[in-house]
C-alpha positions in Angstrom: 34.0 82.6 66.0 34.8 82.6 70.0 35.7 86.1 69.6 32.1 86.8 68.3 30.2 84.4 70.7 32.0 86.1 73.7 30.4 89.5 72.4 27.0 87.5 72.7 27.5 86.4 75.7 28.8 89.8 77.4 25.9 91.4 75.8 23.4 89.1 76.9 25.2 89.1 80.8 22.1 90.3 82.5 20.0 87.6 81.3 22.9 84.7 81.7 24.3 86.0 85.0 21.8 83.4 87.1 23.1 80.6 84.8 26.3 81.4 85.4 26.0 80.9 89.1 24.0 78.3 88.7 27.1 76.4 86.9 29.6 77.5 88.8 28.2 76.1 92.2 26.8 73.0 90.3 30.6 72.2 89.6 31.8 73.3 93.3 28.9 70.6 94.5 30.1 67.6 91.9 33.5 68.8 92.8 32.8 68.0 96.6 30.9 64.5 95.6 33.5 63.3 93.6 36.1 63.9 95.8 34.1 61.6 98.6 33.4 59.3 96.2 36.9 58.6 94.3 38.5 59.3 98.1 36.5 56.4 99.8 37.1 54.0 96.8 40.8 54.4 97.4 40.6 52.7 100.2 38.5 49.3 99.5 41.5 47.9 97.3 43.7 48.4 100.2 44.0 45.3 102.7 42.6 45.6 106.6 44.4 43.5 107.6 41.9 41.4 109.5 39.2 38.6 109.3 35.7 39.3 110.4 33.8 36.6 110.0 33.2 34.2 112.9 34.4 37.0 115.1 32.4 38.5 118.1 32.7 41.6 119.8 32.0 41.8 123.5 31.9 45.0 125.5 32.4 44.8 129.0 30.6 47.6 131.5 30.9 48.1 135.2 30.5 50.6 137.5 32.2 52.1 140.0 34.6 50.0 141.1 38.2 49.9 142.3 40.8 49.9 139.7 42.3 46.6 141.3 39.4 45.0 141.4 38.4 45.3 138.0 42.3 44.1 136.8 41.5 41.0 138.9 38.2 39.9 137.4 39.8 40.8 133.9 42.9 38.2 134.6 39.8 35.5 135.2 37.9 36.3 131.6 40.4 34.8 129.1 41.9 31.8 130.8 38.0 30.7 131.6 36.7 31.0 128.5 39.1 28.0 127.2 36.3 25.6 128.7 33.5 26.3 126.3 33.7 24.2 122.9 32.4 27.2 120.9 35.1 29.1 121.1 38.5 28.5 119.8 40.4 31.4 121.0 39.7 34.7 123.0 41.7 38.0 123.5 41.6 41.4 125.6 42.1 44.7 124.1 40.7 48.5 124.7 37.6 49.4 123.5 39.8 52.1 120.8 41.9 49.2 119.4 39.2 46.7 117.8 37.9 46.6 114.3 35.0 49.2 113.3 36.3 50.7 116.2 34.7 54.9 116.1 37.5 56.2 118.5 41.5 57.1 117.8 44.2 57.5 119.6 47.1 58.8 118.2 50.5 59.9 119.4 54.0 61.5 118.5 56.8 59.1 118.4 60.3 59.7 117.4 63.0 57.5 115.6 66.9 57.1 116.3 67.3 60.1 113.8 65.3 62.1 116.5 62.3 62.5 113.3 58.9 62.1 114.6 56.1 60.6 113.5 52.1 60.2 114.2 50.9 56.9 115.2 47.5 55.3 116.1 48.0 54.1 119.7 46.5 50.2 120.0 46.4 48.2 123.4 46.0 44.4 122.2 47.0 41.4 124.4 49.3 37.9 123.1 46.3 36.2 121.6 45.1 38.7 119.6 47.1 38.1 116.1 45.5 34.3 116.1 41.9 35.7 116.8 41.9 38.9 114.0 44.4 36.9 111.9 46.6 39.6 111.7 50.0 38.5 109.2 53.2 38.7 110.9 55.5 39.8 108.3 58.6 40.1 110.2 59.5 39.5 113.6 56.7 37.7 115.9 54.2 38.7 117.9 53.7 39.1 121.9 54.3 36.3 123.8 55.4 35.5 127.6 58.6 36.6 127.1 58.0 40.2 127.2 57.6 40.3 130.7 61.6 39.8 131.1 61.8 42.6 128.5 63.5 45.7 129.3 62.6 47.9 126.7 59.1 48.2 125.8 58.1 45.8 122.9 56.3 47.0 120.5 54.7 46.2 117.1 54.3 48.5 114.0 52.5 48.0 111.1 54.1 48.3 107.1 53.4 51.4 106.7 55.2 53.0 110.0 58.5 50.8 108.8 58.0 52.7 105.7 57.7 55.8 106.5 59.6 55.5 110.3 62.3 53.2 109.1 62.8 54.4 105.4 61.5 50.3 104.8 64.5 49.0 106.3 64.2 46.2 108.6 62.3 47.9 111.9 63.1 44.5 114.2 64.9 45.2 116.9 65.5 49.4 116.5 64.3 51.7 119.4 61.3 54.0 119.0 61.5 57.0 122.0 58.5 58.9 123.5 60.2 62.5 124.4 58.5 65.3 126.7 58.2 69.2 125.5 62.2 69.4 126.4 62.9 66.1 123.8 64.0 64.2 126.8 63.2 60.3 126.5 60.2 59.5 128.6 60.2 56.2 127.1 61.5 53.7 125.0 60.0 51.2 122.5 61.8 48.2 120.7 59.8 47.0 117.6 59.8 43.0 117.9 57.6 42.8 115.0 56.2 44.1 111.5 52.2 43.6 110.8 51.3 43.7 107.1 48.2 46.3 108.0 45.8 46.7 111.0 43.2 49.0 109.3 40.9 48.5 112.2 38.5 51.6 111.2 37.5 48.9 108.1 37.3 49.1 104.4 36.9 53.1 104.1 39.1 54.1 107.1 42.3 55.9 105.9 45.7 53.9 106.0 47.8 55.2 108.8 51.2 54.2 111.1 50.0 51.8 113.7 51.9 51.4 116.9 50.5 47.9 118.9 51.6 47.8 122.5 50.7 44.8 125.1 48.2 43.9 127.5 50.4 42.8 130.8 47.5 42.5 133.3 50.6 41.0 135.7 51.2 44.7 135.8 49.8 47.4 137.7 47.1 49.3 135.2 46.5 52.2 136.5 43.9 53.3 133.7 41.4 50.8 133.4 39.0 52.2 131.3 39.8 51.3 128.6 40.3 47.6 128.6 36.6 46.7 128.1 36.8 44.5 124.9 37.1 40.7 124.3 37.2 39.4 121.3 36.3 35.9 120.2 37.4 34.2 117.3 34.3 31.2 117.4 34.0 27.9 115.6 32.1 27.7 112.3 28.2 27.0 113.0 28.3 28.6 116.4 24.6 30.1 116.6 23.2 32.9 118.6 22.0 30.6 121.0 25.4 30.3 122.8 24.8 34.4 123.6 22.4 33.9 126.4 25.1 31.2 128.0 28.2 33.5 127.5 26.4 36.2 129.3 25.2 34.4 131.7 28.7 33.4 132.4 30.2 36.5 132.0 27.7 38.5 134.2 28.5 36.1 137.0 32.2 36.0 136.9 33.1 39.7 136.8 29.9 40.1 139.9 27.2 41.8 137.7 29.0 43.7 135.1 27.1 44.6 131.9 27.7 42.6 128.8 27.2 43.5 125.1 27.4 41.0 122.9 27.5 41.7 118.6 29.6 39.8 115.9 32.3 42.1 113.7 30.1 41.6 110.7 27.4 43.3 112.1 29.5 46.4 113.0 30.9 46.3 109.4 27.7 46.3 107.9 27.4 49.3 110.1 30.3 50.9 109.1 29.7 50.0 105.5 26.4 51.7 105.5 26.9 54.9 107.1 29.4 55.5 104.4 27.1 54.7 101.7 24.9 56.9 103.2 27.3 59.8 103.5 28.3 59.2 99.9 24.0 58.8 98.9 22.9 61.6 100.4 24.8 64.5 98.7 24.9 62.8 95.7 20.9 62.7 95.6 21.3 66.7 96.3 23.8 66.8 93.5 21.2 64.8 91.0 18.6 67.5 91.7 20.7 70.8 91.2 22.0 69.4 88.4 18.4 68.6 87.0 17.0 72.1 87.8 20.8 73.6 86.1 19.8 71.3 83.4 16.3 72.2 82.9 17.2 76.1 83.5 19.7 76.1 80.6 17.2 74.8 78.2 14.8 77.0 79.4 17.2 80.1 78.9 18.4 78.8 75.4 14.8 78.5 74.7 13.6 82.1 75.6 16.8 83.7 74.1 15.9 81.8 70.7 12.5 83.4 70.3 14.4 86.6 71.0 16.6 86.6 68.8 14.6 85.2 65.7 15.7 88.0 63.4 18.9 88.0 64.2 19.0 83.8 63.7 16.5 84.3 60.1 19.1 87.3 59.0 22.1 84.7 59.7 20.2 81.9 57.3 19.0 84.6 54.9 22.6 85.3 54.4 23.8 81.6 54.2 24.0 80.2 57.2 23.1 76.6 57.9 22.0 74.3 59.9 25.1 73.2 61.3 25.9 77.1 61.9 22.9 77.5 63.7 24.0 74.5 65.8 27.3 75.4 66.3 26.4 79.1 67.5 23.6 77.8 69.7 25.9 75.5 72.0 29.0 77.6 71.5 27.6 79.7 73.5 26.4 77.9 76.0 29.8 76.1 76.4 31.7 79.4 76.5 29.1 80.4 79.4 29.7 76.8 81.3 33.5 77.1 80.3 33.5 80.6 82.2 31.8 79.0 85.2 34.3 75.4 85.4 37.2 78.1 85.4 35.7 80.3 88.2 34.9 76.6 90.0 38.7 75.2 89.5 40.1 78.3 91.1 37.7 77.7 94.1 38.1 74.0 94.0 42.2 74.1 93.9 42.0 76.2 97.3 40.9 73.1 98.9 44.6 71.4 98.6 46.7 74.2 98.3 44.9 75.3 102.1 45.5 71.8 103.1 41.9 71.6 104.9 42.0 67.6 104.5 44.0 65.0 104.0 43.6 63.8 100.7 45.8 63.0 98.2 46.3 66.1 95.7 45.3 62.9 92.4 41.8 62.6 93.8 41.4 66.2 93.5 42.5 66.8 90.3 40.4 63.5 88.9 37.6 65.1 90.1 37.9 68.6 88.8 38.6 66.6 85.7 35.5 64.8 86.8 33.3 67.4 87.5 34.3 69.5 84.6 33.5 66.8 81.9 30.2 66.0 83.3 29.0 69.7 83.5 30.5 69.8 79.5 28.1 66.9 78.9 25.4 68.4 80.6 25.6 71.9 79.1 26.2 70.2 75.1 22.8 68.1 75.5 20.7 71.0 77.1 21.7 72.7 74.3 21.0 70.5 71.4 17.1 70.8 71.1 17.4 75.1 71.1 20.0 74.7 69.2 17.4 72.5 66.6 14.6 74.8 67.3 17.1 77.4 66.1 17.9 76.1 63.1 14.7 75.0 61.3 13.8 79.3 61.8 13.0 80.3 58.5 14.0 84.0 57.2 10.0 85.0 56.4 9.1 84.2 59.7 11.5 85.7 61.8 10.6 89.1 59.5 7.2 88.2 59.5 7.7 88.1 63.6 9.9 91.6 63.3 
């Protein structure tokens, strides 16, 4: 029976070689929404570490102005912002370290075993942990006594101890920084272990975080980059108390600029721009799969009224309707069957060339994916032709002959 629908099909290759495309690409497009789709829903089950709600995120602009100065006025912001009632704690970090964050820094770091590693780099100051509630799950986290410290403290999240430290105990083991020659340039000591800091948010890939501290008793001689406060606020605080913090803001640092949003908003944000990025090809998708839809039937269709004698010789000589049916969408799933093969061996250049990171599961679930729905597609386009085929009576199609 397949040996006899595939001579069909290669006679008929003229008229099915559109199709055929048509298929083939229609599975490379499903293949690419899937993998978006099953690759960001990976990541919601996974903790971020972090609370967002009663949080708010202030940016803090100047202009030119010397790097001293603008390390002075920053020592000022935290300590004065323990007078207002609204706000029960506040912290310093740079504007690459805070949740929803849309920038990275990542570095190279090696182990005791001289194996290295790639970690996003996160500047965060001693209040931070209480503001984000960030769990401390071994070790603590920056306090005072870090100024005494002669190593460089650092914290890591789960994820480096796993994949650093083998999950053995990180606390107290040395983390190096080497130059091109592997000579130590600096050296860390981990004082603590954070269950996850996933400050990208819900979608954002799980990655080794390395947390180092604010010290604004230290000279700083990048200041860029320290130009976010955050502020964990009491329950009930309105928007009202924006104007005021400005207000107070604006006056202490002499006229700098001050943005003011909550951590909710920018995770509604972030939320939605991946919605959207997962919406709008999968709209595309909807529509090529309609028109392959459609254009299958339509083929099926035209290649019926065709092949009328050849369908009234079949039922002259026996054939029923279940034959009729069965050669109808046999041949349309030995034409969509060609086309899912041709797409896998496109598909599984993807992880084989490494072109991103994604776990090799999520592609194979949706070339599994992809490949059932385009069977389901191809088996109901082809059930009406396949009925029209079958109620074709021998005197007609000789009467059409």
């Amino acid at each position: 029976m397949i040996k006899h629908l595939f001579k069909l099909m290669w006679n008929r290759k003229r008229s099915t070689a559109l199709l055929f495309v048509e298929i083939f690409l229609s599975f490379l497009v499903l293949f690419g929404v899937f993998s978006t789709i099953y690759y960001k829903y990976s990541h919601l089950s996974k903790p971020t570490g972090f609370n967002y709600k009663n949080i708010w995120d202030v940016t803090l602009n100047w202009k030119s102005e010397e790097t001293k100065s603008i390390q002075e006025k920053l020592k000022l912001l935290v300590p004065a912002l323990k007078n207002f009632n609204e706000i029960e704690i506040a912290s310093l970090a740079t504007d690459n370290s805070t949740p929803y964050s849309e920038s990275q820094w990542i570095n190279s770091y090696k182990n005791e075993q001289d194996e290295s590693i790639g970690a996003n780099v996160n500047y965060l100051d001693d209040n931070f942990a209480e503001v984000l509630s960030l769990n401390v799950t071994d070790g603590r986290w920056f306090n005072k006594t870090e100024d005494a410290a002669t190593k460089i403290p650092v914290i890591i999240n789960k994820m480096m101890q796993e994949k650093f430290f083998k999950n053995a105990p990180a606390v107290g083991k040395s983390i190096y920084h080497r130059n091109e020659k592997n000579e130590i340039v600096k050296e860390y000591k981990v004082i603590g272990v954070v269950q996850a800091y996933r400050y990208g948010g819900e979608f954002e890939e799980t990655m080794p975080v390395m947390i180092h501290r604010i010290n604004l008793e230290k000279e700083i001689k990048d200041i860029y980059p320290y130009r976010k406060l955050m502020l964990k606020m009491k329950p009930g605080t309105t928007i009202a108390f924006e104007e005021k913090l400005v207000k107070f803001l604006t006056n202490i640092t002499d006229g700098w600029e001050i943005n003011v949003t909550t951590v909710e908003e920018k995770r509604n944000a972030v939320i939605k721009s991946n919605i959207l990025q997962i919406l709008f090809p999968s709209v595309l998708a909807f529509f090529l799969i309609l028109n392959v839809g459609f254009g299958l039937m339509g083929v099926l269709w035209y290649s019926i009224n065709r092949r009328k004698s050849e369908i009234g010789l079949r039922i002259a000589i026996g054939a029923n309707n279940k034959n009729i049916y069965e050669q109808i969408i046999g041949e349309a799933l030995l034409l969509g069957t060609f086309a899912i093969v041709v797409g896998i061996a496109f598909a599984l250049q993807v992880p084989i060339l490494k072109l991103f990171k994604i776990e090799f599961v999520i592609y194979l679930i949706s070339i599994a994916t992809s490949s059932i729905f385009l069977y389901c597609l191809v088996t109901v386009c082809s059930f009406y032709p396949g009925m029209l085929a079958s109620k074709i009576q021998p005197v007609d199609a000789l009467h059409n002959e």
